[in-house]
C-alpha positions as CSV (number, residue, x, y, z in Angstrom):
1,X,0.0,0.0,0.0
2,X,1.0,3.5,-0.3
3,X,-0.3,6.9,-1.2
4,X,-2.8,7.4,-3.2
5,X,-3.9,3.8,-3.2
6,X,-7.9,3.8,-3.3
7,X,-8.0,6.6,-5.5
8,X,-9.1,4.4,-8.6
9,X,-12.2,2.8,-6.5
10,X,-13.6,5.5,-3.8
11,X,-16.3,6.2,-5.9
12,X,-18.0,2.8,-6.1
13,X,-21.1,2.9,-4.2
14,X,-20.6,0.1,-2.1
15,X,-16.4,0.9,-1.5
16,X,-17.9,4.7,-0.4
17,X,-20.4,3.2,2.2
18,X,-17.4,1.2,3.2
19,X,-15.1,4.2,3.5
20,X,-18.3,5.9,5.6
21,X,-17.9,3.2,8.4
22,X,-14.3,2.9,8.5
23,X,-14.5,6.6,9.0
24,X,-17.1,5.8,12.4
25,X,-15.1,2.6,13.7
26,X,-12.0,3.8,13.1
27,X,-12.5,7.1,14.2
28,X,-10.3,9.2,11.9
29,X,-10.8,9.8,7.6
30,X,-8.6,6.6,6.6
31,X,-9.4,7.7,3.1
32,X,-7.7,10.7,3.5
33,X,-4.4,9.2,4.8
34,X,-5.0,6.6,2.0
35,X,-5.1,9.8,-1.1
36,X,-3.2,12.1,0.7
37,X,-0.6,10.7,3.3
38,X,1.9,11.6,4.7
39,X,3.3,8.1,3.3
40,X,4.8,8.0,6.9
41,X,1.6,8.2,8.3
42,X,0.4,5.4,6.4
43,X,3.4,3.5,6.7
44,X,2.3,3.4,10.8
45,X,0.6,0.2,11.0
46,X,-2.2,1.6,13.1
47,X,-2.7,3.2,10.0
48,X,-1.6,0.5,7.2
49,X,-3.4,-1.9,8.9
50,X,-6.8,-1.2,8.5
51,X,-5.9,0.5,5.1
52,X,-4.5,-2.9,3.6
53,X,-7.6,-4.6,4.9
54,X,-9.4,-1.8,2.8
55,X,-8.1,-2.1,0.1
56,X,-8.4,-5.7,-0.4
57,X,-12.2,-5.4,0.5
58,X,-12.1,-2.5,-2.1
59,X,-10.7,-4.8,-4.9
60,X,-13.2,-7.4,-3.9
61,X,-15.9,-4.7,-4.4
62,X,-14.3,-3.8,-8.0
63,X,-14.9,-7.2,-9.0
64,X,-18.3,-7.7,-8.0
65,X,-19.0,-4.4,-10.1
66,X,-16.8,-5.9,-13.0
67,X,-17.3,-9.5,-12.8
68,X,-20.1,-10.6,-10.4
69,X,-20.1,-13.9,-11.8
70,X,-16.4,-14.5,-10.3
71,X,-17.0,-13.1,-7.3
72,X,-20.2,-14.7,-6.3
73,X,-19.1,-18.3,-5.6
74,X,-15.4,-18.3,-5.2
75,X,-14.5,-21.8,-4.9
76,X,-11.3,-20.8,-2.2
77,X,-10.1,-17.6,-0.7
78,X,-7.0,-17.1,0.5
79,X,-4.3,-14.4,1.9
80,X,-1.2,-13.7,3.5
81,X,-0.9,-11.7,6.6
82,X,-3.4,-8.4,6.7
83,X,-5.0,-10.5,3.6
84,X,-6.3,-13.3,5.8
85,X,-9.1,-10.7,7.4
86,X,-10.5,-9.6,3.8
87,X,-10.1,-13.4,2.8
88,X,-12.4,-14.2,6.1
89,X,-14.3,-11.6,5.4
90,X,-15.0,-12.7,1.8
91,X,-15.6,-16.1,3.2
92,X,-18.4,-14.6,5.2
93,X,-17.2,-15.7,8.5
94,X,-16.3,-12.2,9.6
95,X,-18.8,-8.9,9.3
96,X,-17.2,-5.9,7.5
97,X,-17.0,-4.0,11.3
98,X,-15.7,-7.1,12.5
99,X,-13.0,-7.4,10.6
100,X,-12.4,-4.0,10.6
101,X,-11.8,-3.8,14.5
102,X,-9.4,-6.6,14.3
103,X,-7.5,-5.4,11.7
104,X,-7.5,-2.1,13.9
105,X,-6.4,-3.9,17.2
106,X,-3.9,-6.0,15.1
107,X,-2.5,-2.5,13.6
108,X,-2.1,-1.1,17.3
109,X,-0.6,-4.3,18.8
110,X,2.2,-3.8,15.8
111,X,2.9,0.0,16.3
112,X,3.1,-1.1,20.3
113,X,5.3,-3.5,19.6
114,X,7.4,-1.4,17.7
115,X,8.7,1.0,20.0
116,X,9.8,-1.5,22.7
117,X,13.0,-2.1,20.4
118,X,14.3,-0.7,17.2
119,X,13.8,-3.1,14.6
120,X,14.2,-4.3,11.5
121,X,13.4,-6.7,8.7
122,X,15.1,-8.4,5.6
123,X,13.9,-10.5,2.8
124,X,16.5,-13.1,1.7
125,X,16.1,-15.2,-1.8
126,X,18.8,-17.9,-3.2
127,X,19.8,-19.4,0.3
128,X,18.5,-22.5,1.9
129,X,16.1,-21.9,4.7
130,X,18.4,-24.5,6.9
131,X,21.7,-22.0,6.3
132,X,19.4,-19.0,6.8
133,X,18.5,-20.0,10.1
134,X,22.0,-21.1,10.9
135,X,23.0,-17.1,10.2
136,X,20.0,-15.8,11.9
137,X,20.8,-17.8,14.8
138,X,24.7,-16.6,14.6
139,X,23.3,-12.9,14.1
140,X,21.4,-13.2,17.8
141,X,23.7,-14.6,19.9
142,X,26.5,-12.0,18.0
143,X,24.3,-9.2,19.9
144,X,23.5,-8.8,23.8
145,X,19.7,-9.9,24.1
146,X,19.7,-9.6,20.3
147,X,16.9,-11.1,18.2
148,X,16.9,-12.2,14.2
149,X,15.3,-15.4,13.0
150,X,13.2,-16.0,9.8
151,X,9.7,-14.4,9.9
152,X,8.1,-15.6,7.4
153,X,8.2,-17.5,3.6
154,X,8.1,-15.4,0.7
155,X,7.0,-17.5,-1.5
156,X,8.4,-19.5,-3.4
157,X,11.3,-17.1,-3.5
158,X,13.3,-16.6,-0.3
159,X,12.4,-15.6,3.1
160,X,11.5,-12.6,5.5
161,X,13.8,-12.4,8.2
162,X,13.4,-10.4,11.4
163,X,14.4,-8.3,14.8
164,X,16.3,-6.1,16.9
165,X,18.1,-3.7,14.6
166,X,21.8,-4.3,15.9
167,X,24.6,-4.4,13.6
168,X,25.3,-8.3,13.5
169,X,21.5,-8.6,13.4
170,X,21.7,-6.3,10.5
171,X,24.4,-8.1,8.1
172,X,25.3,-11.0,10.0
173,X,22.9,-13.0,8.1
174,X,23.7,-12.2,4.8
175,X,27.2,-13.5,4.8
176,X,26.8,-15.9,1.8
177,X,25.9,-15.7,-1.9
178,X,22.7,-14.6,-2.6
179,X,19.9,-11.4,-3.4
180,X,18.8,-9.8,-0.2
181,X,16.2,-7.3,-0.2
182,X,15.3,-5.7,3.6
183,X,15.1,-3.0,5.8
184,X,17.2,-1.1,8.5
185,X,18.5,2.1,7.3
186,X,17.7,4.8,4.4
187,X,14.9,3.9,2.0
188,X,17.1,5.3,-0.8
189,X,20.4,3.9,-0.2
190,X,21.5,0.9,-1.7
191,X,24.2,-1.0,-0.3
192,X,26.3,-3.7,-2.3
193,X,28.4,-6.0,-0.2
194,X,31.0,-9.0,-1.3
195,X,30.0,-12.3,-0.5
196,X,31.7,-15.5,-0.8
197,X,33.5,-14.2,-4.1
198,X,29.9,-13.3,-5.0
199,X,28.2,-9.4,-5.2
200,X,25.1,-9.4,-3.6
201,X,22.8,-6.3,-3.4
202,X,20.6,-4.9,-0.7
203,X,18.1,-2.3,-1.4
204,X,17.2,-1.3,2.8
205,X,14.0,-0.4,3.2
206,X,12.6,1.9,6.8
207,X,10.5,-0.5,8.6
């Protein structure tokens, strides 16, 4: 997500009754954030959050306008992360509200979370999940109390990785051929290390 998103579908009638009660539960115009930003603001996930939930409901919407007959009687719904509410929500297990409030509380519990520690995150491809770990594992115990283990599958193409944004947690784990992708410094800069005879690039990305 990022600014501007929802600019292409506020005015369907049923994604603008949407926007309406997000505007009540939430209690702030997440529409306006969405057009307008800051992108900071939006990048808060008490703010992302319930504007990725959004969104996918809002693309949902789009079809129905565009292509009822798809997305009547989907035979499976699925989604990964923030995606899971909408698909639960397109499943009909979860109200519109419902859904909404989680994704709320789920945004808060993030942007709580945080601030305890500065952290940071980094997606890995073309290195076995089992060596990963190993570096991960090597990262942590490099830094006092330090945390960096694998978050989450990308895929079928590499690997989140995650924690306390230390310096060994920070590069530690990328000590071995392969693309890395992740965040911990200045969106902008790119970084290109040597690895194992190999040249690797990192493009960090602010959590």
């Amino acid at each position: 997500h990022g600014v501007g998103m929802l600019q292409k579908v506020k005015g369907i009638p049923a994604v603008s009754e949407l926007l309406e009660c997000s505007r009540e539960l939430l209690g702030y115009d997440i529409l306006k954030i969405c057009l307008d930003g800051p992108e900071e603001l939006l990048l808060q996930p008490r703010h992302g959050q319930p504007a990725a939930f959004i969104g996918a409901v809002a693309a949902l919407e789009k079809l129905r306008l565009e292509r009822p007959e798809a997305a009547m009687c989907p035979l499976v719904v699925a989604g990964c992360s923030i995606g899971e509410y909408a698909a639960l929500y397109t499943a009909g297990v979860f109200t519109f509200e419902a859904a909404l409030q989680l994704a709320q509380i789920r945004g808060e519990a993030m942007q709580e979370a945080s601030t305890i520690v500065e952290q940071a995150r980094l997606r890995v491809e073309q290195i076995p999940q089992e060596k990963l770990a190993e570096l991960c594992s090597a990262a942590a115990k490099a830094e006092a109390g330090g945390v960096c283990e694998i978050a989450a599958p990308d895929y079928s193409e590499g690997y989140w990785c995650s924690g306390h944004r230390g310096r060994h947690c920070r590069a530690a784990s990328i000590r071995v051929s392969g693309r890395c992708r992740g965040a911990g410094v200045d969106r902008k800069r790119r970084v290109q290390h040597e690895v194992d005879g190999a040249r690797a690039r990192h493009a960090w990305e602010s959590t």
